[in-house]
C-alpha positions, 0 to 999 in steps of 0.5 A, spaced: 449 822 256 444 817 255 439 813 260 443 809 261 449 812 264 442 813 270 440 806 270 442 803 277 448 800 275 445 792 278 439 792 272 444 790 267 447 785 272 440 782 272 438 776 268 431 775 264 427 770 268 426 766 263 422 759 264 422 753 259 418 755 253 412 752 253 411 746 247 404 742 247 405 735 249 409 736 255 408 733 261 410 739 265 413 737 272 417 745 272 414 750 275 411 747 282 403 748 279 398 745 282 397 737 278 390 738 278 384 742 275 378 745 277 371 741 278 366 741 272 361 746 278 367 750 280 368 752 273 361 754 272 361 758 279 366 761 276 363 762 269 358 765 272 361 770 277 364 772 270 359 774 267 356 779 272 364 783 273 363 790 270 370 791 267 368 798 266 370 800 273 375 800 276 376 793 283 376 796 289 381 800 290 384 795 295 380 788 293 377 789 300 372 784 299 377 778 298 382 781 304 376 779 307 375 772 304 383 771 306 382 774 313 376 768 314 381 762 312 386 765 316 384 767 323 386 774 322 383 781 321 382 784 314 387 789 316 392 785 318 394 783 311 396 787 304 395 783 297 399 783 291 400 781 284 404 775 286 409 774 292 413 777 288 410 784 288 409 783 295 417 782 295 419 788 291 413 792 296 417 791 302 424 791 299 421 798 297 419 801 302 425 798 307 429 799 302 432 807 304 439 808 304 442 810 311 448 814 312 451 813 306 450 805 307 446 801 304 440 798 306 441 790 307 436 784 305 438 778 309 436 771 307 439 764 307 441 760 300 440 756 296 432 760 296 428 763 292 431 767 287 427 774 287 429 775 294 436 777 291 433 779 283 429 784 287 434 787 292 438 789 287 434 791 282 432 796 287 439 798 290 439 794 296 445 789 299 443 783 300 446 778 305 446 771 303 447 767 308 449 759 306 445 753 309 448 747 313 450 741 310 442 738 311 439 745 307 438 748 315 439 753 318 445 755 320 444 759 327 450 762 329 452 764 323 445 767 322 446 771 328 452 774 327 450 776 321 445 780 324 448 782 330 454 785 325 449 788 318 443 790 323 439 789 316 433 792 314 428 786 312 430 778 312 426 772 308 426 765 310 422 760 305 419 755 310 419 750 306 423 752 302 425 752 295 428 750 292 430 745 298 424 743 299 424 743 307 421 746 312 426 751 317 425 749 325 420 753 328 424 754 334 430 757 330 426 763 326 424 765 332 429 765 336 433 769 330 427 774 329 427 775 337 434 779 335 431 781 328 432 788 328 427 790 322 421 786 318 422 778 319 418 775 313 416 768 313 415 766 307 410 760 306 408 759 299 409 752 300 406 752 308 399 748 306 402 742 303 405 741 310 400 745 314 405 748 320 404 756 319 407 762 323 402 766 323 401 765 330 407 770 331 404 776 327 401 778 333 407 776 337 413 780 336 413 786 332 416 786 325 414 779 324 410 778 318 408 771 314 408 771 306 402 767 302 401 766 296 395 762 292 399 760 286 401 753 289 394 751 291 392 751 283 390 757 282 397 761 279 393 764 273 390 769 278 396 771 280 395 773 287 399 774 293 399 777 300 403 778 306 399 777 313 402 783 318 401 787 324 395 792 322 399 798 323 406 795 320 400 793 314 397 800 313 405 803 311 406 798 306 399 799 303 401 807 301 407 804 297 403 799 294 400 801 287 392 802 287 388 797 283 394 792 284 389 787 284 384 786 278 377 785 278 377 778 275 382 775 280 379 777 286 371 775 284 374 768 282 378 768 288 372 770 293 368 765 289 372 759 290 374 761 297 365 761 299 366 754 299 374 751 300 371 744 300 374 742 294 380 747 294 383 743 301 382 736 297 386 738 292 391 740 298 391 734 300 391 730 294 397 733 292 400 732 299 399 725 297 401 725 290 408 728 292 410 723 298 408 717 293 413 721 288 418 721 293 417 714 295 418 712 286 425 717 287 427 712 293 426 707 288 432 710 282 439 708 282 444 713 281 439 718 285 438 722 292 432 725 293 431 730 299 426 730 303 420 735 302 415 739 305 413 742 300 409 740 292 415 738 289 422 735 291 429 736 290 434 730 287 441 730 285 443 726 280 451 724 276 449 729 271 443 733 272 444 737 265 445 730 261 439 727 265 434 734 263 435 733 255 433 726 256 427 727 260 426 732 255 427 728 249 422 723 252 417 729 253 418 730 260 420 737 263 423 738 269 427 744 272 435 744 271 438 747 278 445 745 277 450 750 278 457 750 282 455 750 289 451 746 294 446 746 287 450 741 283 447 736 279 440 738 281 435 737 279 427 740 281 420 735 280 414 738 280 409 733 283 404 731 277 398 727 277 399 720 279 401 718 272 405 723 271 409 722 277 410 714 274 411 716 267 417 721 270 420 716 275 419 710 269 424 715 265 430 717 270 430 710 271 431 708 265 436 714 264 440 713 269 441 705 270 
């Protein structure tokens, strides 16, 4: 016997997640990071608060202080919302804790696809079943197909992207509500991209029972903080907080995060202008032969092209990198662009252009 004979047999099916590795020079149009830098007063905001953290001590044990910042810009209450280290700690929180086998059946995790992969990673890291469920023709949600699905699997927790990635658009309200009405466990919204559209279910928290909406910082500039946070009925939050590590948090990214969110003024032009940004990113895709662009809600846009895998190396060769998502399958020769700065954008339009005339 070796350790390997009590690993979860999933762990070796599991691929590394592996982004493109980082070479100077790049225009980097991969990861659906913000374009655009800090101003000069909040970097020297955040120098000071810097200065003034005993690394000593431990955070607070629940980052309270920035729960607090966070339930102000949301209109929630502090206790309605649980923080992680990333969306993806919050993903694998509930995974965890609505993860138990029942009966000898094993818990399911219902969520649409194409989507964001760790929903899939995750479950079977840690031993659930998921149910994918395949999107329309249109990247929609397929209603009857979705509700058979739940009437028949009864799963435990379900993840619907709104908007979603890699798909870029946003799922009709009306249809998450009537899914998450027959919903018999936790419906998570998960609304990563939700501020460059500002449409938000967070109203149906306190609406329906189970329903939780997931946020996350990293889209709006600030990805090297790594903080995410899941918005949930107070007693439903108190569950989860007792499966979630203790100082998950750390003491430099709640300060710097409560600092920048004292004053949101620059935080929300930023918003803006990357909204701005990517709809005249999408208008110069509009413009390329040989291309499709899907319409998008979101800070970056899909796009099909004849061979997506040829099309990446020559945009790398002209130094600009995109995100290659072709595989067999309604992803097919797809290609994701991050919107950049307006120059970036322009560079990267001018080079499909050429490569694909």
């Amino acid at each position: 016997m070796s350790w390997k004979d009590f690993l979860r047999p999933a762990i070796f099916e599991l691929a590394h997640y592996r982004p493109f590795e980082y070479r100077p020079g790049l225009v980097r149009l991969d990861a659906n990071e913000s374009a655009f830098s800090l101003d000069p007063e909040e970097q020297e905001l955040l120098a000071r608060e810097l200065s003034q953290i005993d690394l000593r001590r431990y955070p607070e044990v629940s980052a309270r202080p920035l729960r607090e910042a966070l339930a102000s810009r949301l209109g929630v209450s502090p206790d309605e919302i649980l923080l992680g280290n990333g969306s993806d700690e919050i993903i694998a929180i509930l995974i965890a804790a609505f993860g138990e086998e029942r009966k000898g059946v094993r818990a399911k995790v219902l969520y649409p696809t194409p989507t964001f992969g760790e929903y899939e990673s995750v479950a079977r890291a840690y031993g659930a079943e998921p149910l994918p469920v395949p999107l329309d023709s249109r990247w929609e949600l397929d209603e009857p197909r979705l509700a058979e699905v739940i009437e028949r699997e009864q799963p435990a927790l379900a993840f619907f992207a709104s908007p979603n990635n890699p798909t870029g658009n946003h799922f009709d309200p009306a249809v998450l509500d009537r899914l998450s009405a027959r919903f018999p466990g936790c419906f998570v919204v998960d609304e990563a991209y939700a501020d460059f559209e500002g449409k938000s279910q967070l109203p149906k928290v306190r609406q329906r029972e189970g329903f939780c909406v997931m946020k996350s910082l990293s889209k709006i500039g600030l990805a090297g903080l790594r903080l995410g946070l899941l918005v949930g009925a107070r007693d439903l939050i108190t569950q989860l907080d007792k499966v979630r590590l203790p100082y998950n948090v750390n003491a430099v990214s709640t300060a710097l995060a409560c600092a920048l969110f004292a004053n949101p003024a620059r935080l929300d032009a930023r918003i803006k202008r990357v909204a701005e940004v990517r709809r005249n990113l999408e208008t110069g895709l509009a413009s390329v032969p040989n291309l499709t662009a899907f319409p998008s809600d979101s800070n970056f846009v899909l796009v099909r092209v004849p061979d997506a895998g040829k099309t990446f190396e020559q945009l790398l060769g002209r130094r600009i990198l995109v995100r290659n998502l072709s595989r067999p399958g309604p992803l097919q020769n797809c290609l994701r662009i991050t919107a950049g700065t307006e120059k970036e954008n322009e560079l990267c339009v001018e080079a499909l252009r050429a490569v694909l005339a």
